[in-house]
N, C-alpha and C positions, 0 to 999 in steps of 0.2 A: 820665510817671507821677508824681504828687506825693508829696513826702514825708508825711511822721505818718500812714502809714496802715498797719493793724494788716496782720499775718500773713495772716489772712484773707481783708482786703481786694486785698490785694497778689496771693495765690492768685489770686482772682476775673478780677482784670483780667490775670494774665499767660493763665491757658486762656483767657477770653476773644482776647487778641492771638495769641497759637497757632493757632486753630483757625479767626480770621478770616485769618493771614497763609497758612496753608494752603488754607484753601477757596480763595483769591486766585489760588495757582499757586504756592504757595513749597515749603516741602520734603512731603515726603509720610509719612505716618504707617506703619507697618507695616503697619497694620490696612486704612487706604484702599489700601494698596500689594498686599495680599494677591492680588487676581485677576491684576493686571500680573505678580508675582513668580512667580505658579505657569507664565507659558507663558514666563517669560524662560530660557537659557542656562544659568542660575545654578540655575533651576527649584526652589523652594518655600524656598530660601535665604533669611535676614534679611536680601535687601539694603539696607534700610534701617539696619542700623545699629545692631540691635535696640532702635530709638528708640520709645516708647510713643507712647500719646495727652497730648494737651494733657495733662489732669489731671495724667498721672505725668511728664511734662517738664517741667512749672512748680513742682511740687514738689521734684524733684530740683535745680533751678537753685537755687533759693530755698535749700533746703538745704545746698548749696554756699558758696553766698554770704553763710549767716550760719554756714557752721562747726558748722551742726546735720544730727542727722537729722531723717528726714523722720518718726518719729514727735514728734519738737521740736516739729515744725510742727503738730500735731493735738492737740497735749496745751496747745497754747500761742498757739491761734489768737489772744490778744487782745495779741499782745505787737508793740511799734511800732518797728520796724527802724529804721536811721539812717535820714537821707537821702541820704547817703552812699552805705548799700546797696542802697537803692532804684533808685537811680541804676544801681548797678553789673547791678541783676537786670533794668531795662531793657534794658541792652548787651544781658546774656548774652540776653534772650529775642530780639532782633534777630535776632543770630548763628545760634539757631537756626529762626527764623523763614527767614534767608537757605538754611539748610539742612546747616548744621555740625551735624556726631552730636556729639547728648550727651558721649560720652565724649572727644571732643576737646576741647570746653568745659571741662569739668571736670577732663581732665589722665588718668582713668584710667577702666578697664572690671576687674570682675571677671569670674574663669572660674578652673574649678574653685574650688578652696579658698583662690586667690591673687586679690589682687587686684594688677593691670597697670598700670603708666605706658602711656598711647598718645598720639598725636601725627600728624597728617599723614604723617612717614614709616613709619608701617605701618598694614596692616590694623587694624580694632577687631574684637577675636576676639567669634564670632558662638556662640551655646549650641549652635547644633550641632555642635560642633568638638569638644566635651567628647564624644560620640561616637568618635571617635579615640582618643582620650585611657582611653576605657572597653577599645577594642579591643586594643589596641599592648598594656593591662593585665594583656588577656585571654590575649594569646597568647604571651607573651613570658614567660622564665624566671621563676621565682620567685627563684631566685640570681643572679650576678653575668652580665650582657650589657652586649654592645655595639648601640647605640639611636642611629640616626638622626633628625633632624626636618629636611626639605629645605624650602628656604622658612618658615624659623622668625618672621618678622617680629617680633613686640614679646616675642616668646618663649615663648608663652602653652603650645605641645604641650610642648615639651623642661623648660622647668622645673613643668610639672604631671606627667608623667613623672618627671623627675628627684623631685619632692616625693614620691610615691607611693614608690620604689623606689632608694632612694641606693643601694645598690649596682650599680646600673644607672650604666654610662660612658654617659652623653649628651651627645651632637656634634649640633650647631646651624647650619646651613649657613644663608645667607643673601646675594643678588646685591648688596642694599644695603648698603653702610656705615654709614649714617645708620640704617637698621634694628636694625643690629648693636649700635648704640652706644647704642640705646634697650632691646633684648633684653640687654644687660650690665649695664647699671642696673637693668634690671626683677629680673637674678639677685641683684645683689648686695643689695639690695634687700628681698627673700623670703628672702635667708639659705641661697642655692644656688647657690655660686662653683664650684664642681668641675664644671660643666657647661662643654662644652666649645665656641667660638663663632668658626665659621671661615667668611672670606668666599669667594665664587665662584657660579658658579651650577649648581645640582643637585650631583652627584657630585662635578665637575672637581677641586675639593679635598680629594677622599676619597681619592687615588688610593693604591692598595696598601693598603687598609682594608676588613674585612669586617664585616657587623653581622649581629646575629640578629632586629633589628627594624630595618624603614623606614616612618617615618610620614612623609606629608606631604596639607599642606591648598593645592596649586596653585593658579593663575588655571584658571578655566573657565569662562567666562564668553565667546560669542561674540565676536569682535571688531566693530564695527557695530550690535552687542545695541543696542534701543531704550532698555532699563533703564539702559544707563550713565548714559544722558543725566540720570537723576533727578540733584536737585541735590544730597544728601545724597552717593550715590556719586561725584558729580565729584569731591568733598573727599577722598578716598580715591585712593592709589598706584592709578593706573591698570595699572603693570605686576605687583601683587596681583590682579586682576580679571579679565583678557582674556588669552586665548591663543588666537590663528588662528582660522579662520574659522567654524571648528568647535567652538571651544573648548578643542578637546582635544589639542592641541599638546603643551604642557608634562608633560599624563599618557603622551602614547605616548614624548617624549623618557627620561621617567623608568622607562616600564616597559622600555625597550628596551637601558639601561643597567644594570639593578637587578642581573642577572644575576653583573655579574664585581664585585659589593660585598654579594653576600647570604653567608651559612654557607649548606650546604646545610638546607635546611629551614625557612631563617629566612623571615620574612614581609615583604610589600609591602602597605602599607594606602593609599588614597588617598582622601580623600576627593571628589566631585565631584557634577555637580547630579543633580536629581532625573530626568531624561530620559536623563541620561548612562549609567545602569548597565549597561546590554547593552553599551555600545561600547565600556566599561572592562571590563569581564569579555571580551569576545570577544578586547583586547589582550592582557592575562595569558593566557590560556589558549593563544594564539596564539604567546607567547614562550615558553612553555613552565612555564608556572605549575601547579599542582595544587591542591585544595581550595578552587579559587576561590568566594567568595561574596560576597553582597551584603547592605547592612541599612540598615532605616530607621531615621531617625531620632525623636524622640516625637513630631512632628506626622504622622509615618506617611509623608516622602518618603524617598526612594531617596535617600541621603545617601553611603555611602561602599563600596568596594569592596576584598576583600583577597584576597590569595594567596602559596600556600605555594612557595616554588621548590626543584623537585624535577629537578636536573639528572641525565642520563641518567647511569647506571653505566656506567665503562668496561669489558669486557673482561678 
């Protein structure tokens, strides 16, 4: 890509290299991704990465790269970047040509009202997670509770949570380290250090702790799913993504535990895919859940499932 060539110019020929390096076989756009994603595992999920089209990828890079936004770029099309960063918005368009999500290029994803550090060790939080995020809202005290987020990876439910409701105790579980250590800078970061960030997997480190809310966003995702293969999801923590053969491994691990860590009446929310909903409601309800329900999310799939635990009275 040569130098002295305006904002514009530069636009022009990165959608152009995007949309040639895709048609090719390189990463896949959401939009092309849309019919694959609705029969995948994951089922109507952004598994892409909620990465756009060329246009909005090359804009975003660019923007990046000269330290503007992307209105910069439209109020300012005749302006002639170094060569230096021409150079650099070659790389990045490479990169994601190769199939790296935007927000690993660029270092962060916003969600809710925060915006995230992400990185290869975590998930890049996907908009229909802020679903969650709406529910846990919904159901949970207006005053002081204790709020789970199981598999918090870059922290995105526990301090949007935490941001809505500081007087909410919010506990961060997470199997990775390197997650954790990316979800602690993302707190401290946003200016939400009181949240609390313990490693282990699911419950294990909750032990003798009860909460009035349990959110979590599991792997659900087939194992064998043909979708992993896209190149975009390679780049993504494969143990965020896959659980069993079924997918739903990690949700009956978690609903079958949730029990001796709820208050009575407190809630289990999960999110999972769009196909999942009946076999996540028949777990709850089978463990002994009450008010079990399900909700879409804004493109109209089956996104997440909740239930109230209503343990029997003794006697």
């Amino acid at each position: 890509m040569a130098g002295n060539l305006t904002i514009d110019a530069l636009l022009t020929q990165g959608i152009n290299r995007l949309a040639g390096g895709w048609s090719a076989g390189g990463a896949t756009t959401s939009r092309d991704a849309s019919d694959a994603s609705a029969t995948a595992s994951r089922g109507g999920l952004t598994l892409f990465a909620a990465d756009g089209t060329p246009s909005l990828d090359a804009e975003l890079l660019l923007a990046h790269v000269l330290g503007k936004t992307r209105t910069y770029l439209k109020t300012h099309p005749e302006h002639i970047p170094t060569p230096e960063q021409a150079h650099q918005f070659e790389e990045l368009l490479e990169r994601r040509v190769a199939g790296e999500p935007i927000a690993y290029i660029v270092g962060y994803r916003d969600f809710w009202t925060l915006t995230l550090a992400v990185n290869p060790s975590v998930l890049v939080p996907r908009p229909e997670t802020e679903l969650l995020v709406e529910r846990a809202l919904a159901l949970g005290p207006e005053g002081p509770a204790a709020v789970a987020d199981l598999g918090t990876g870059s922290g995105a439910i526990a301090l949007a949570l935490a941001s809505e409701r500081p007087q909410w105790k919010v506990t961060a579980v997470d199997l990775s380290a390197a997650a954790l250590s990316t979800a602690r800078a993302n707190a401290a970061s946003v200016g939400l250090t009181h949240v609390e960030f313990v490693e282990g997997p699911w419950f294990a480190p909750l032990k003798d702790r009860r909460f009035n809310v349990v959110a979590s966003n599991p792997p659900y995702v087939s194992e064998g799913d043909e979708a992993l293969k896209d190149a975009t999801l390679q780049h993504e923590p494969q143990m965020a993504l896959a659980s069993g053969p079924d997918g739903l491994s990690a949700i009956r691990e978690i609903v079958r535990a949730a029990p001796d860590y709820l208050e009575r009446h407190g809630w289990l929310i999960l999110e999972h895919g769009s196909d999942q909903a009946a076999a996540v409601a028949h777990e709850l309800v089978g463990r002994g859940f009450g008010h079990v329900r399900s909700h879409r999310d804004l493109a109209g799939h089956w996104r997440l499932t909740e239930g109230q635990w209503q343990p029997a009275r003794t006697p």
